[in-house]
N, C-alpha and C positions, 0 to 999 in steps of 0.2 A: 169774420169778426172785425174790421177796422172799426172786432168787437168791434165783437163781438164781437167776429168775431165780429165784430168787428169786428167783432166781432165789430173800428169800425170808429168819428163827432157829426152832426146834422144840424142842419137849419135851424131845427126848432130849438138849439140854443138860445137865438137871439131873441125868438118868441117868450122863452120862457123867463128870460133875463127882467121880459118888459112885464111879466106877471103873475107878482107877489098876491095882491085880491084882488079881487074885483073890486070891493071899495075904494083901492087905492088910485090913486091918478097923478103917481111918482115923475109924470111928464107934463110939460108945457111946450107946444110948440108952433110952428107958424108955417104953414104950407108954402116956403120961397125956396130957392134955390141962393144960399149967399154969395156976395161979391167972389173972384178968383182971389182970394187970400192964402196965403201958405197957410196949411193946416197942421202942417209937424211945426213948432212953432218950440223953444227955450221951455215955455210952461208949460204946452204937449208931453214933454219930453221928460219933465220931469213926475208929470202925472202916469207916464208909462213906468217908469222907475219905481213908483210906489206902488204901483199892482203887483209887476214882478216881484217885489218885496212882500207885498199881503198875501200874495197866491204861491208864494216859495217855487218859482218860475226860474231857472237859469237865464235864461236868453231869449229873445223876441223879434225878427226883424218884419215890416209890414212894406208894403206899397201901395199906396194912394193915387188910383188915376181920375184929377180931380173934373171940377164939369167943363173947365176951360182947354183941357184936354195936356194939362200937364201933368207929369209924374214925379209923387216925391217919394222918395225912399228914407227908412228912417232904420236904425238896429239901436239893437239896448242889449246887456248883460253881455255874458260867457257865452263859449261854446267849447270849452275843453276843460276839464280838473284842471289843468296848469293857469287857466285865467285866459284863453285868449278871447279877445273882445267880438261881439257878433256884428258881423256885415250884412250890406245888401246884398253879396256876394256868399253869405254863408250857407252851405247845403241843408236841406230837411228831407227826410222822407214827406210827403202829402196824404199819404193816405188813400182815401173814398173820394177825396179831391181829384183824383185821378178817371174815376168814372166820368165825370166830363167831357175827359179828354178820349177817353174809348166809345161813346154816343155820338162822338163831332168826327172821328174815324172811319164810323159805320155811314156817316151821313156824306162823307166823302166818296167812300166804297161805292154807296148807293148810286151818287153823281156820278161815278164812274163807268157802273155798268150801263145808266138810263145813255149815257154819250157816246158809248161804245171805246172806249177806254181801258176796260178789264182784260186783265191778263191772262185769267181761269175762266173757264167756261164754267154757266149753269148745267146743273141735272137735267136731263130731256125735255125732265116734267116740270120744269120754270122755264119762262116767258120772259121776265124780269127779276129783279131784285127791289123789293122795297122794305118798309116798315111793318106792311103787312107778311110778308113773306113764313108761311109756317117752317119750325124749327126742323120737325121730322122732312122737311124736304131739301133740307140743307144737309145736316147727317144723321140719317135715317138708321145705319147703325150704330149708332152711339145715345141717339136721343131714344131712350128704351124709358116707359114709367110704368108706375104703379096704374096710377090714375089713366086710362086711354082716351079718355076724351080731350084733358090736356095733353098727353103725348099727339096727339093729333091733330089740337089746335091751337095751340100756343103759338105764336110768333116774336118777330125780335121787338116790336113796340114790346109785348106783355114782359118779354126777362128784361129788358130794360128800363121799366119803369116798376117792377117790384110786384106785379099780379100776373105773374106764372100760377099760382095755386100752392108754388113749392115753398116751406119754408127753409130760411138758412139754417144749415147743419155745419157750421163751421169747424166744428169738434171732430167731423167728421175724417175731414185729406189728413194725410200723412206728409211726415219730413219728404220721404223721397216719392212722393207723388207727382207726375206732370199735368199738363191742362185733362187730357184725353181722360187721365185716370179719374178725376173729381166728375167730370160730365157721366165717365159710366159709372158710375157707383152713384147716381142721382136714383138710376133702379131701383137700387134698394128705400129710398125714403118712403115711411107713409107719406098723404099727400091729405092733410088736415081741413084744407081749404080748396072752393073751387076755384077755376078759372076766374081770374079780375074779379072774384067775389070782394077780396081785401088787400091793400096794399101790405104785403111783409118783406119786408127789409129779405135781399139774400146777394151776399157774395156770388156765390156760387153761379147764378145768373150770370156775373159779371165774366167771371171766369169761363163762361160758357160760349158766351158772346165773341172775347178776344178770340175762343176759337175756332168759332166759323169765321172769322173775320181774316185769320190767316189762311186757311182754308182756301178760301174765295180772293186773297191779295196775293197769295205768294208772296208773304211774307210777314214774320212776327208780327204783334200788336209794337212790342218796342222799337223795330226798324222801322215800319209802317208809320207810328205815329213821329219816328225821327224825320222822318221824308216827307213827309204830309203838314208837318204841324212845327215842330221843334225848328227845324233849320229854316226853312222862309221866312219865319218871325225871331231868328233872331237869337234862340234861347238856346245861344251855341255850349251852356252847365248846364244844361237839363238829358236828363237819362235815364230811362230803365236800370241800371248795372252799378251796381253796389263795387264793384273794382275801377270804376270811369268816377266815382265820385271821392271812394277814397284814393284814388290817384291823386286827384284834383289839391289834396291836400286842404280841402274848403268844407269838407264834413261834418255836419256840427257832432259832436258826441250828445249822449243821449241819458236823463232820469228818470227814476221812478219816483212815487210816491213818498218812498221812504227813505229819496234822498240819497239811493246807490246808484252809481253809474250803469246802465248797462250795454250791450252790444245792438247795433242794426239789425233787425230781427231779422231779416232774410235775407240771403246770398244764393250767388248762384243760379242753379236750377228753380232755388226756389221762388226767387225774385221774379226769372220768367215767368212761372205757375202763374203767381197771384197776381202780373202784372195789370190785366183789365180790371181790378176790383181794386186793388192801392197799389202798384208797382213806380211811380214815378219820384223822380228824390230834383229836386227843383232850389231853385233862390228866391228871395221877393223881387230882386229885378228882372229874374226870366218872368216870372209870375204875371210882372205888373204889365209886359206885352201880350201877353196870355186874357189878363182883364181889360187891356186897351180895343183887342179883337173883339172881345165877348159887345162892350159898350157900342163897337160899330156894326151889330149884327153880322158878324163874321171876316167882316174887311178889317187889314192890317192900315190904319191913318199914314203911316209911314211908308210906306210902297203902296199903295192903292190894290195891293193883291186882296184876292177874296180867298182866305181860308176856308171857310165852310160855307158852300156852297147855301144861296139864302133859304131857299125852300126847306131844306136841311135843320139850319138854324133855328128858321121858324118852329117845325115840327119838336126840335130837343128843348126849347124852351116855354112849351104851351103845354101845361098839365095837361095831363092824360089820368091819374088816377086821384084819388082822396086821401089826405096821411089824416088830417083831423079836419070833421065836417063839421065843427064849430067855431068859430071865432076869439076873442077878446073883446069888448064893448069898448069903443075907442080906441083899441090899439091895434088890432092884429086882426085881419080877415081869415076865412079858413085856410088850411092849406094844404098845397097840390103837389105832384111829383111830376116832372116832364120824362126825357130822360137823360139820367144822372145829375138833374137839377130839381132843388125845390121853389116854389114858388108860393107868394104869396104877398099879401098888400099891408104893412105896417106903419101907422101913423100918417096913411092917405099914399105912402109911396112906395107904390109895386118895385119887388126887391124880386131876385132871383138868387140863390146862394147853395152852396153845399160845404160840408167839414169834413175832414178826415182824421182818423188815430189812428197810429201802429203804436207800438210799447216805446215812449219815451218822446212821441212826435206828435202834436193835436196842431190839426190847419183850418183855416179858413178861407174860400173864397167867396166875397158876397157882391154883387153889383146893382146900381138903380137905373134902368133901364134908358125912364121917360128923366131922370135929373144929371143923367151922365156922369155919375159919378161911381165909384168901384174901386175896393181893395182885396187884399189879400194880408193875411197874417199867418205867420209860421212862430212856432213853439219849439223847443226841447225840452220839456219836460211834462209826466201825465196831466199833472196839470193845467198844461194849457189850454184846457177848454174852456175854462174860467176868465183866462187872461184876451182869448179871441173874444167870448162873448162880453166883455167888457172893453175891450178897444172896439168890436164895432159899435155900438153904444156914444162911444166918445166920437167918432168919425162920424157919426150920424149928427149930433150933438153941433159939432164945429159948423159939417159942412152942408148941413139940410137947415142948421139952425132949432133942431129941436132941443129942448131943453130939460135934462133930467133930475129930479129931485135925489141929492143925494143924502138926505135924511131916511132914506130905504134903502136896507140894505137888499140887492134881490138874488138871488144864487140860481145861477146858473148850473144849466142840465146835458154835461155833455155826451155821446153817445146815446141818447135817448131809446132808440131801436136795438141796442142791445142792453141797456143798462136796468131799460123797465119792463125787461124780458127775461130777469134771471131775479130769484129774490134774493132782497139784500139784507139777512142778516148777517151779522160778524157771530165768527164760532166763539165769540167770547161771551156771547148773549143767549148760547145754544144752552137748552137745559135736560138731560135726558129723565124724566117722571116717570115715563113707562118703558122698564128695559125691551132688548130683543125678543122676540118670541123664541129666540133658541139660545144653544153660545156662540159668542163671537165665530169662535173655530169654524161654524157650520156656515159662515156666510165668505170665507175663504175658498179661492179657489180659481180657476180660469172660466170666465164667463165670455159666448160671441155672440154679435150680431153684425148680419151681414153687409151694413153700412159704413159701421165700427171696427171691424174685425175683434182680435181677441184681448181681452181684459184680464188679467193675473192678482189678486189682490190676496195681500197679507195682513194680519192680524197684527196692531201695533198699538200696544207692546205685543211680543209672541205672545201665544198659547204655547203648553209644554207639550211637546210630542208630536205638535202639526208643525213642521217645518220645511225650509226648503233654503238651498246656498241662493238662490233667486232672492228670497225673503228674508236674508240674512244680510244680503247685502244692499237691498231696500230700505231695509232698516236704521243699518249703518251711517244712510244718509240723512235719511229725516231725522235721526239722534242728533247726529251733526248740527244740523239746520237749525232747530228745535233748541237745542241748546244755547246758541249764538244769538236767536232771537228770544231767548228766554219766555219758550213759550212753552204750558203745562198741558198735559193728556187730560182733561176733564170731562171727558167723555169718550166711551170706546171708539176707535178709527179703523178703518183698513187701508190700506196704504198701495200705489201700484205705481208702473212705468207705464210710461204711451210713447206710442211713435208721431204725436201730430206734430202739426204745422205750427201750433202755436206753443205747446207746455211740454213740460218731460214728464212731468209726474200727478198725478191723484188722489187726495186726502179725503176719504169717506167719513164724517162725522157722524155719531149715530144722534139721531134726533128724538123719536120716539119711535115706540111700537118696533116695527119694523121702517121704518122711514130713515134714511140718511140725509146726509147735505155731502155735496161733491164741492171741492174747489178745485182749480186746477192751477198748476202750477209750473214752474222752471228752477230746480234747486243750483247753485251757484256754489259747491262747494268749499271753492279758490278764490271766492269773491270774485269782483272782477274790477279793472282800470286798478286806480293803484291802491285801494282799499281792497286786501286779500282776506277777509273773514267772511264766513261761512255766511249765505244768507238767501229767501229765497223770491222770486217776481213769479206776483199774479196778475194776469193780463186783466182781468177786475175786480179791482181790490176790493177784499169784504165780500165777492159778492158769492152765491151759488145759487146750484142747480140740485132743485131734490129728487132723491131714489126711496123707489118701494121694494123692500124685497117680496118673492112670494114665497108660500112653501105651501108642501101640500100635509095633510093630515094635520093632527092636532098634538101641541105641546104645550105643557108646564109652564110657567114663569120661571120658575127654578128648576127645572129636567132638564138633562145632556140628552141630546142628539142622539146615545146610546139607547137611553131611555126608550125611547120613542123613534122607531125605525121606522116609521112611515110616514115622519116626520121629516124632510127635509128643503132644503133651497132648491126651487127648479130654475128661479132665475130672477132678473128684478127690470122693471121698468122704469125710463129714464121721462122725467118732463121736464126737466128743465134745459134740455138741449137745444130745443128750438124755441124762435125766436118771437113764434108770434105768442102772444101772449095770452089766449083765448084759450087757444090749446092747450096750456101748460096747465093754469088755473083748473082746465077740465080735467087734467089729465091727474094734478096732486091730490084735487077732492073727490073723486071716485076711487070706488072700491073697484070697479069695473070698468076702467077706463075706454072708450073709446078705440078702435083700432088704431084710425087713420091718429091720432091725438098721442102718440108716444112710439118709444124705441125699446125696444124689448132684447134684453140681453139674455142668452138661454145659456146656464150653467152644464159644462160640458165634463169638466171633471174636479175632482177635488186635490190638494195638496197631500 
């Protein structure tokens, strides 16, 4: 998920920012490259101020490496409840920002074996190491699918650049899950789509990547890329390791939505996990040497070293698949995915960029290739996708000279690949018209699937007589929660704990028929930072994921379960878990859904 799970913010922010209608032509602009003028400028500065202000944004810090090849650094707001002010020097999580930096890894790796340089030998049955390289030859016990024809011909360009055929199943890893664990539980996925048939967004990919990559380095993605990448250039704050930043004392703290503080979503073990898909926590001044390299095709201007090897380079920055094979008329050409960058041509000037979100962190990195110019923007708060795709707008504005009508207002889309992958009603819009086909009671219970493992869900409020201390103390909590945010039952729920990566808990809404909505969640019983009331973070707010139950034999609109003994739950299929969006749609409007097209949860026993 950098949500999605991110499950996850993207490119096509900036696309979408430029388009309100087609009618509209909210831009005026002039195909130059302007004089080397400062572009953070007294009146910049204070138009940064006032987005953070309309976007309810804490803090902002960017870097500008302009076409003259200087770098300006700018920060705006907080970065802690007490008030401290944001630097250039201020820490962010990055995010999917990070996939960059594990594509320009592999492309070193690669340099490495083509020179004879490698530490680790290849398997018998490789020759070399490249982009072609299939995955089942790198670890053949691990890379196990559904699908054999993609277990057999996938290679690192396809998980790299999002047409594996697999979708993200981010809902999927657990708290205490390591890299190996997420790669072999890919087993279990249906596999919706073929081979490079479509680009769908997947973590998982990324996470699979980092590790063959250690694998084959002898050593981490985070040491690997400290030694490769980090220390030659400079970016002596930048790191994997959530104890090395809040050492640093330079941390920013982190918002939601609703304006509560919350915690660094991953520590630890689990920081290593996720590192190849968003593990890096970075400044805009490491950043801004980071987008100084990108502008020279991989050379560092300041030592003349070559970071990423150029063939390498070349290869991560030249689409490879389709995100949208349409355009914008006048504004925005189609656009492409290399790997871990997108690409695409905006107001005549070919751009390369990616975004990233964790809970409380939305980044930006975007660069112009052919006008030498290139920034980066970091956020602390969900908001920030808003505030990136509106600074880059402005920095485009300054330093390309186009010029934007601000008589349109245009709202920007962040997370796009998880956000338009889950449907976004709010449960306050939810209506139930046609109840259950049975009682609540009867869809209580421990449900598994073998991707998922097991699901525990209680009836909320109780039923009398179907109980359990499990679901007592379930309960306990979302009364809590529920209460504090003074939110009402107006529709039956079921209610459960999870072990993932991202949320603790799950709020089943009953929608119709047999249909639910899922949201997922993290309850905060003690609040957290120095606001201790009860309260709870959805990694997308408003949004979910709908559930069908089944049952077999037939029941009443008003008969108990009693009633009717051949009536019961066998189990319920899930579409809103994954990410492509074709699939899920298939998956909500059939009766009969498709195999490959959903996740099937089989009820194992009752309360």
């Amino acid at each position: 998920m950098f949500h999605s799970l991110t499950i996850l913010v993207c490119f096509v922010t900036i696309f979408k920012l430029c388009a309100a209608e087609d009618k509209q032509r909210p831009f005026i602009f002039e195909n130059k490259v302007k004089p080397e003028n400062d572009i953070i400028t007294r009146d910049f500065g204070k138009h940064i101020e006032k987005i953070l202000d309309e976007e309810q944004v804490h803090g902002v810090a960017i870097g500008i490496v302009r076409p003259d090849g200087e770098i300006e650094l700018g920060a705006w707001g907080t970065s802690s409840e007490d008030g401290r002010p944001t630097t250039a020097d201020t820490l962010f999580a990055i995010g999917s920002c990070t996939k960059a930096f594990l594509a320009a890894s592999f492309g070193i790796l690669i340099d490495d074996f083509k020179n004879s340089k490698n530490v680790i030998a290849l398997p018998p049955s490789l020759n070399s190491l490249d982009w072609h390289t299939k995955i089942k030859h790198l670890i053949p016990e691990d890379w196990v699918l559904k699908d054999k024809w993609i277990e057999e011909k996938a290679d690192l360009r396809d998980i790299l650049s999002h047409v594996s055929g697999l979708v993200g199943h981010d809902f999927s890893y657990k708290a205490q899950d390591g890299a190996k664990d997420i790669v072999r539980r890919l087993r279990h996925h249906n596999t919706p789509l073929e081979l490079r048939q479509k680009w769908a967004y997947n973590n998982e990919m990324f996470v699979t990547a980092a590790y063959i990559l250690e694998k084959y380095s002898g050593m981490s993605f985070p040491d690997f890329a400290h030694q490769r990448i980090f220390s030659p250039l400079g970016m002596n704050a930048t790191s994997m390791s959530d104890d090395l930043a809040v050492a640093s004392g330079r941390l920013s703290q982190s918002w939601s939505l609703k304006k509560r503080r919350i915690p660094l979503w991953f520590s630890g073990k689990n920081m290593k996990t996720i590192a190849g898909a968003g593990g890096i926590i970075s400044s805009a001044r490491d950043m801004s040497k980071w987008v100084n390299v990108l502008l020279h095709s991989g050379v560092d201007p300041v030592t003349g070293l070559m970071v990423i090897p150029r063939s390498s380079f070349e290869d991560i920055t030249t689409a490879s698949a389709v995100i949208a094979g349409q355009g914008i008329a006048d504004i925005q050409s189609i656009t492409g995915y290399g790997l871990g960058w997108m690409l695409a041509s905006i107001f005549g000037y070919n751009t390369i960029a990616h975004s990233g979100g964790l809970p409380g962190f939305l980044s930006l990195v975007q660069f112009f290739p052919n006008s030498k110019l290139g920034f980066v923007s970091l956020t602390n708060t969900d908001n920030g996708d808003r505030v990136n795709g509106r600074l880059s707008l402005s920095i485009m504005e300054v330093a390309l000279g186009i010029r934007h009508n601000n008589s349109t207002r245009i709202d920007p889309i962040g997370h796009p690949y998880m956000r338009e992958n889950v449907t976004t009603t709010t449960f306050e819009t939810m209506s139930s018209s046609e109840p259950p086909s049975l009682t609540l009671s009867a869809y209580s219970g421990t449900y598994y699937a073998p991707d998922y493992g097991n699901l525990s869900l209680c009836t909320y409020p109780p039923v009398p007589d179907r109980d359990s201390t499990y679901c007592e103390k379930l309960r306990s909590s979302f009364t809590l929660v529920d209460t504090a945010e003074n939110r009402t039952l107006d529709s039956p729920q079921l209610i459960a704990t999870s072990e993932s990566f991202w949320y603790s808990n799950l709020r089943f809404t009953h929608l119709r028929n047999d249909t639910f909505a899922i949201q997922a969640l993290t309850i905060f019983e003690d609040g957290y930072g120095t606001d201790n009331s009860p309260f709870t973070y959805t990694f997308s707010e408003g949004q979910i994921a709908r559930f069908r139950f089944r049952y077999t034999g037939e029941a009443g609109r008003n008969s108990t379960i009693n009633e009717h003994r051949d009536a019961r739950v066998t189990g319920f299929y899930a579409c809103g878990l994954m990410r492509d969006a074709d699939s899920r749609k298939e998956c909500e409007e059939s009766d009969s859904p498709p195999e490959g097209s959903l996740v099937w949860f089989e009820k194992i026993n009752n309360f």
